[in-house]
N, C-alpha and C positions, 0 to 999 in steps of 0.2 A: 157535413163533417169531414167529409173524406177530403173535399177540394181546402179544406184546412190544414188537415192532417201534412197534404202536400205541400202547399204552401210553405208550411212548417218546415218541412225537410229541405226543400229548395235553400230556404233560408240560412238553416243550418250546414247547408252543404257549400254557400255561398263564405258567411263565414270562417267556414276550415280553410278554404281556399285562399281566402285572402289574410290568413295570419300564418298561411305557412308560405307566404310572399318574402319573395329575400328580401325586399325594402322593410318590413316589418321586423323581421327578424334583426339586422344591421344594428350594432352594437346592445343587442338586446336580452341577452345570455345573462351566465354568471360571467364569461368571458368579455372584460369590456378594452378597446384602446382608448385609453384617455388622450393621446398625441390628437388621433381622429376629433373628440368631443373637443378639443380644446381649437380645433383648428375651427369647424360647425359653429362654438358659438362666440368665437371673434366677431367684435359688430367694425370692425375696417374695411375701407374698401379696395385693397391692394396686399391682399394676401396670399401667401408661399410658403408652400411644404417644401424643404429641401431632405430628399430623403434617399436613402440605399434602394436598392432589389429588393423586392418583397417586402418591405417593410407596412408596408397600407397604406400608402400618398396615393397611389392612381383610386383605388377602392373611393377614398373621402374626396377624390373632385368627382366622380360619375355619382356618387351620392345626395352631392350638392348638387351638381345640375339639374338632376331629378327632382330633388325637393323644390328646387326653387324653380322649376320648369310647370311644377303640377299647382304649385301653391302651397304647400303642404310642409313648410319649414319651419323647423321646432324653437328656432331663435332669431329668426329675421321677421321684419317685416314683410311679408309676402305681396304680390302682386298679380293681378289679372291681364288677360295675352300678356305672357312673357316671349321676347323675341333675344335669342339669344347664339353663340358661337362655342363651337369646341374645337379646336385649334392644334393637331398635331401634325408631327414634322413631315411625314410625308404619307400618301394614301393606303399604303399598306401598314401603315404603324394602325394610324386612324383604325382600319377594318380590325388590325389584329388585337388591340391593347384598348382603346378608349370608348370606341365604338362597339365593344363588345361587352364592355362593362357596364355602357348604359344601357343597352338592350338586355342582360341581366335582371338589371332592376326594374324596369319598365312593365308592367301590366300589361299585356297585349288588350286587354278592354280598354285602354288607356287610348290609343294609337289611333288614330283619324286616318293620315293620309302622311304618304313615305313617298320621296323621289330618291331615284340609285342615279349616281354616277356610273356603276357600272355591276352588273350581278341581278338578278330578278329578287322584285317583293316579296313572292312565298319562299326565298332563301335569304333573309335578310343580313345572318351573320357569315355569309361567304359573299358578298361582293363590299363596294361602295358605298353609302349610303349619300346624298348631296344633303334631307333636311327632311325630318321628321317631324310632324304635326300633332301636338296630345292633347288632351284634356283636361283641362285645367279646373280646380276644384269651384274658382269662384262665380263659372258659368264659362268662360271664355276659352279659349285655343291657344297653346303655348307652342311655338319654336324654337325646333332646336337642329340650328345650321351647323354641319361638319368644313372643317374649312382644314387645307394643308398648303403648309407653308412651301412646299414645292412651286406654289402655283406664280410666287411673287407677292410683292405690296400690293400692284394694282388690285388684284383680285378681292384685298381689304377694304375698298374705300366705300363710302357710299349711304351705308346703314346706321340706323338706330338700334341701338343692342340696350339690354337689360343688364349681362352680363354676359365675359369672355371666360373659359375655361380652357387655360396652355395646358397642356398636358407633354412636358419637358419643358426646354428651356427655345423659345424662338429665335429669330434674330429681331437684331433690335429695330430695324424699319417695322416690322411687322407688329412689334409691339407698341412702337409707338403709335401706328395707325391704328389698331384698334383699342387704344387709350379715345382717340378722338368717338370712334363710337360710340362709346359709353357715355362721352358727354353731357351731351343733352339731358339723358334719360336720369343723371345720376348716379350712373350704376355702375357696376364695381368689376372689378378684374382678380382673376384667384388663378396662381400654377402651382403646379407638382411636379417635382423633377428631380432630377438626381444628378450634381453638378458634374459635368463631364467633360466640359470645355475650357477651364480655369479661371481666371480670375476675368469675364466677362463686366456686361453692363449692368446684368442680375446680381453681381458680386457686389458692384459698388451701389447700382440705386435700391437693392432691397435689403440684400446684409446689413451693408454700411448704415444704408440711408443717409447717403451724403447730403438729399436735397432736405433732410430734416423734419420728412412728410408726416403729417398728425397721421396718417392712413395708411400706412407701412406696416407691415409685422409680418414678421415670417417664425417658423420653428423646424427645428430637426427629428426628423424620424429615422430611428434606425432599428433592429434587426428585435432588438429584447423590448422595443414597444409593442414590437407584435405578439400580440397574447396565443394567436394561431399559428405561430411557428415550431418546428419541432428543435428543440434545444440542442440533440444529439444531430442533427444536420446541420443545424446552424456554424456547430463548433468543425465540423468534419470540411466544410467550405472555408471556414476562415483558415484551417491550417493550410489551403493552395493559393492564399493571398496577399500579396506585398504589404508593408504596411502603404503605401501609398495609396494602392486599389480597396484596400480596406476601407480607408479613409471616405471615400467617395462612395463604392456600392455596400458598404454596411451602414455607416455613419452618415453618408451625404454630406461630406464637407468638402469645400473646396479645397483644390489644390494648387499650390504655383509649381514653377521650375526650382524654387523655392523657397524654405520652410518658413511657417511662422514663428515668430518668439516665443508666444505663449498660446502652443494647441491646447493647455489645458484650459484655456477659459470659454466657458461655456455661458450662455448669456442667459440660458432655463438656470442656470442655478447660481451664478456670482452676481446675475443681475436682480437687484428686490425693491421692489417699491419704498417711496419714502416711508420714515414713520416719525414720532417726535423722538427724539437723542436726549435721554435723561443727561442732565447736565453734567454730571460725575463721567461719563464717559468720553466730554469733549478733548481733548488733545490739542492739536495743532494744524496750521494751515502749511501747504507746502506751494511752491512759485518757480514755476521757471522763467524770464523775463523773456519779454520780446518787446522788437517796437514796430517792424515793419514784416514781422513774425507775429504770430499769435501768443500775448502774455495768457500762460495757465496757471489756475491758480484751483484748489479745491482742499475742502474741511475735513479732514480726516477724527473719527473717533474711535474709541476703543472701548470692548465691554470689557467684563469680570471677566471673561473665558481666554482673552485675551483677543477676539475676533475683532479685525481692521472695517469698517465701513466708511466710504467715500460718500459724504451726505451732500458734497453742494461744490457747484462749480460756479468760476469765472473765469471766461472764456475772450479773449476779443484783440485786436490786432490795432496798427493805424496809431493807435494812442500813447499818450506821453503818461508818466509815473503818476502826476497828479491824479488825472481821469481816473486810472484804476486805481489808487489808494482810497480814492471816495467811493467807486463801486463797492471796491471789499470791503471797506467799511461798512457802508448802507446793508450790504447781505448779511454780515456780523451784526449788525442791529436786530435784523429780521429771523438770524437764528438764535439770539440771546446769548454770543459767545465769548466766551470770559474772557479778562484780559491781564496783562500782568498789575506790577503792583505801582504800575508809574500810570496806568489806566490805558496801557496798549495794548495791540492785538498783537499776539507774536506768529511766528512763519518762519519756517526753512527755505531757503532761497541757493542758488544757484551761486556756487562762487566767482562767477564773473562778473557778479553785480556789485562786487569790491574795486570796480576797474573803473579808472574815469578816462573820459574822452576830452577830445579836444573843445567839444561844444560845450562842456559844463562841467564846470571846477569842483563838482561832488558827481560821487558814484552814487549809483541807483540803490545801493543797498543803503545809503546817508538820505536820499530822496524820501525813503520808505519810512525809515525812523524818523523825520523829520517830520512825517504826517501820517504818523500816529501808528506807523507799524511796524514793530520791532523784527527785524530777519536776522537768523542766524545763518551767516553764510558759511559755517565748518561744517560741510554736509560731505559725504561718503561720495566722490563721484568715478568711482569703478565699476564701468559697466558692467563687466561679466559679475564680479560678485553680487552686483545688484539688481542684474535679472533674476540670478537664480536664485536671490533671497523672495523677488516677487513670486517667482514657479512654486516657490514652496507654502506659502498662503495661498496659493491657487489652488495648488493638491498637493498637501503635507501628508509623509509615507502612511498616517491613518485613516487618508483619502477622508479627510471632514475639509473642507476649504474653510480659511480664514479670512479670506478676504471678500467685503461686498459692497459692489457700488449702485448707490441708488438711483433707478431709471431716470432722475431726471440729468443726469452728468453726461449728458448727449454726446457731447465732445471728446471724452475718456474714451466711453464705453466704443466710439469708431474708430480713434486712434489702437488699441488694447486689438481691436477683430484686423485692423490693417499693418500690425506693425511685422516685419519683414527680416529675418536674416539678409544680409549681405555680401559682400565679399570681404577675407581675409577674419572672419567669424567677429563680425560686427554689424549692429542692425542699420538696415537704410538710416538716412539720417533725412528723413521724409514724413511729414504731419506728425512728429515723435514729444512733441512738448508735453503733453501729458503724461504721457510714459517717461519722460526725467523725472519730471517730479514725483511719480509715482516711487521712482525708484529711490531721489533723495528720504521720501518719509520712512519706507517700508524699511530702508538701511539703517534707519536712525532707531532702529530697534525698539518699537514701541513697548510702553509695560502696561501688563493690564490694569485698570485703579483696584485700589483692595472698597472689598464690598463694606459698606457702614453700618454698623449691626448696633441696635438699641441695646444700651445695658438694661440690667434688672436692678429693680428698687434695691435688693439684695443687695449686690455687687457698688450699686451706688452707695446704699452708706457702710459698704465694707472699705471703700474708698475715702469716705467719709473719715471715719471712723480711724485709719492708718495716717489720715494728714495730721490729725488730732495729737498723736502718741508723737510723731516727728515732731509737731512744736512742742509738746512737753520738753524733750529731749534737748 
């Protein structure tokens, strides 16, 4: 009874130990970061926290390596011998920031076998570490290789990886070699950083996603996602900070030499998924032409509240008026979108499209009409008023935004995160076709439709009942 008795206690003593484990504990309070759980249970394979100082980005990648190192991941697929890299800028960031986060979280029952680049194994968080060996829950041995981009590219090549964990931002040979890692295996790449270099390769292949990758997603973490931060320090830092530097180590957003058009658009909240667009809220299409440019064209609706959403693009360059009057057409088919009363589809268009050329004895805006699309080309084209009519559906003084474009408007939504002040306070006149016609619609002052309200039987034959007395009358 007594070797029971003990048993018992070992048990229970083994127990306490391992739930008062910080990997256990990690977002498991009343205190939770939703930024973290949203980043966890992303199923992409090219994921990025662009985040401030303290905000919790480095915490959720040494979490994720962890989980996904032991097997023990609460929304992925999991894997046996996982062979993998953690990648920071140089060997003492490594020991002091990423390296010490995992070792954090790590069980030491967990730990096989540790090699140091430099420092002894019974001190593990004061030297190097080259690559630690764990336990893996499904029987197997998991790797987890420390690697710093001091070392060069070559020191990338070579391996089969399960997954890369940047921890900042690398350079781009580096990242592109251990893309090719992952290869084989399937397996996926995820960083955390805090943009501090400007408008890089990170800017345009993951912000932008210029290359249009189904596997892209990134999000911003900054300073009030952290549910463990103290309020009264938070606000005591930000008064000794530019707005520039604020920008970056609160917010995590990039910066140029500069500014954007529109810092208030933020893509966690002006971007939403499709949904269906009751028919009383469709409105109009807007067009700015191209031919050896890209013709933009997208569906704008409007609810009762008065709130703009961007339901549907056409996008595409190369082509002559026909081509695209049938594409917008065939999309107007597939969204059921009404048309005037001669049975066309109407649009606001660019007033250039009034202009004929030497090549052909009608203008583009006669082209349009001609097959089956009526454009109104008396459209507002004043830039500055019509930024700043956009700025204010972005964030109107009651900070509610009226404006939203649905994720699938790929092409907006990258021009809108790239477009650029200028010189002489006018924007680059660079990838900008969406943002015209963004700005023709929003000028055109849309009105909300008044909402359709059922009469009552009532009120119908009081109706009734008043036409009745008129025709006496």
């Amino acid at each position: 009874m007594d070797d029971i008795s003990q048993k018992i206690k070992l048990i229970e003593a083994e127990l306490k130990r391992r739930s008062q484990l910080k990997l256990n504990l990690y977002n498991s309070g009343e205190k939770v970061h939703l930024k973290q759980l949203e980043f966890h249970k992303c199923q992409k394979r090219n994921r990025w926290v662009f985040g401030g100082n303290r905000s919790g980005k480095t915490e959720c990648g040494a979490v994720e390596t962890v989980w996904l190192a032991r097997g023990i991941h609460p929304y992925r697929q999991n894997r046996k011998d996982v062979s993998c890299w953690v990648v920071s800028l140089s060997n003492q960031v490594q020991r002091d920031v990423a390296q010490q986060k995992i070792l954090s979280y790590l069980d030491p029952t967990w730990i096989v076998e540790v090699a140091m680049n430099s420092g002894k194994k019974t001190g593990l968080e004061y030297g190097v570490i080259d690559y630690i060996v764990i336990k893996n829950v499904f029987g197997g041995l998991s790797k987890i290789g420390f690697k710093s981009c001091e070392a060069g590219r070559e020191k990338f090549q070579g391996t089969s990886l399960d997954f890369v964990w940047f921890d900042e931002e690398p350079p781009k040979d580096i990242y592109d070699e251990c893309k090719m890692r992952v290869l084989d295996r399937k397996g996926e790449i995820f960083g955390t950083m805090t943009p501090l270099k400007g408008l890089t390769f990170i800017y345009e292949e993951i912000y932008l996603n210029k290359y249009d990758s189904d596997e892209v997603w990134c999000e911003f973490m900054e300073w009030a996602d952290n549910p463990y931060l103290d309020e009264g320090e938070t606000e005591l830092m930000q008064r000794t900070m530019s707005e520039e530097t604020l920008n970056s180590r609160r917010y995590g957003k990039f910066n140029s030499a500069v500014g954007l058009v529109y810092p208030e658009f933020d893509p966690s909240v002006h971007v939403i998924e499709p949904f269906d667009v009751p028919y009383e809220w469709q409105d109009t299409m807007s067009i700015d032409p191209g031919l050896n440019n890209p013709l933009s064209c997208h569906w704008y609706a409007v609810d009762y509240d008065g709130n703009v959403f961007v339901v549907a693009e056409h996008y595409a360059k190369g082509m002559d008026v026909f081509w695209h009057a049938d594409k917008i057409k065939e999309k107007c088919r597939l969204l059921n979108w009404h048309t005037d009363s001669t049975g066309n589809y109407q649009a606001l268009i660019d007033s250039a499209a009034n202009q004929r050329t030497l090549a052909s004895s009608k203008s583009v805006a006669e082209l349009f009409c001609e097959n089956g699309i009526s454009v109104n080309t008396k459209v507002n084209k004043d830039v500055f008023s019509g930024i700043n009519r956009v700025k204010g559906y972005l964030m109107p003084l009651d900070k509610k935004p009226r404006l939203f474009i649905f994720s699938n408007c790929t092409n907006m939504i990258r021009e809108i995160k790239s477009y650029w002040w200028g010189e002489n306070d006018m924007p680059k006149k660079i990838d900008d076709h969406s943002m015209d016609e963004l700005r023709y619609y929003i000028s055109s002052r849309p009105d909300a439709p008044k909402r359709k309200t059922e009469k009552t039987v009532i009120q119908k034959d009081k109706e009734k009942l008043m036409r009745k007395l008129r025709s006496v009358r």
